[in-house]
N, C-alpha and C positions, 0 to 999 in steps of 0.2 A: 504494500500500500504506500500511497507517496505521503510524506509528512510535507515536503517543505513543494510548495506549485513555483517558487518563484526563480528556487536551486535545483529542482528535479531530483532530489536525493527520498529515500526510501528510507523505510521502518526497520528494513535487512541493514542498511548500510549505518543508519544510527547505532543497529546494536553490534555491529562490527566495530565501529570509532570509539563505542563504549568497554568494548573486552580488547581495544585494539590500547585500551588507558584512558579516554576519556572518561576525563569524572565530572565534568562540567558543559553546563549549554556551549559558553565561551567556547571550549575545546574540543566540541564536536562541530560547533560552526568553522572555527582556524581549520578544522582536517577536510570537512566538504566541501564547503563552498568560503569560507573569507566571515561573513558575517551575515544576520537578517536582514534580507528585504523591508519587507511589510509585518515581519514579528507574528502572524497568525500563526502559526508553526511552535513558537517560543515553548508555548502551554505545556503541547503533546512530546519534544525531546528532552523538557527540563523532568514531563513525567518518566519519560524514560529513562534518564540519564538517574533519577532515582531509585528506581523499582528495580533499575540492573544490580544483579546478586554480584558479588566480589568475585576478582577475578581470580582464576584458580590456584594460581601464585602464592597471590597475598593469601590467600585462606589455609594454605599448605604451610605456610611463614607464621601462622596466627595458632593455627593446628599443633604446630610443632614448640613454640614458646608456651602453648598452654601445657602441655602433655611434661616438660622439663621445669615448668614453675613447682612442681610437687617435690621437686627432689627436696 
């Protein structure tokens, strides 16, 4: 589905830029397209940019200091 009419970028591509590191609107607009047009878009990537679970890295890095806090 397209999120942004004005960038032509997709729902697929947002949550690429977001497991790609993007943790912010800011830095999924710098990776697609530069910046908003018209901002009707803003809404639906900042919800995305939120609901994106952590990347499997960090949770492995988070995983692993939880599991050795015990000793």
């Amino acid at each position: 589905m397209y999120v942004c009419m004005c960038h032509g970028f997709t729902d697929s591509q947002v949550r690429q830029a977001v497991a790609d590191g993007c943790r912010s609107v800011a830095a999924v607009y710098r990776c697609l397209a530069d910046r908003p047009q018209c901002g009707k878009c803003v809404p639906h990537v900042r919800a995305m940019v939120k609901g994106a679970p952590p990347c499997a890295r960090a949770a492995a890095l988070l995983a692993g200091a939880a599991a050795g806090a015990g000793d």
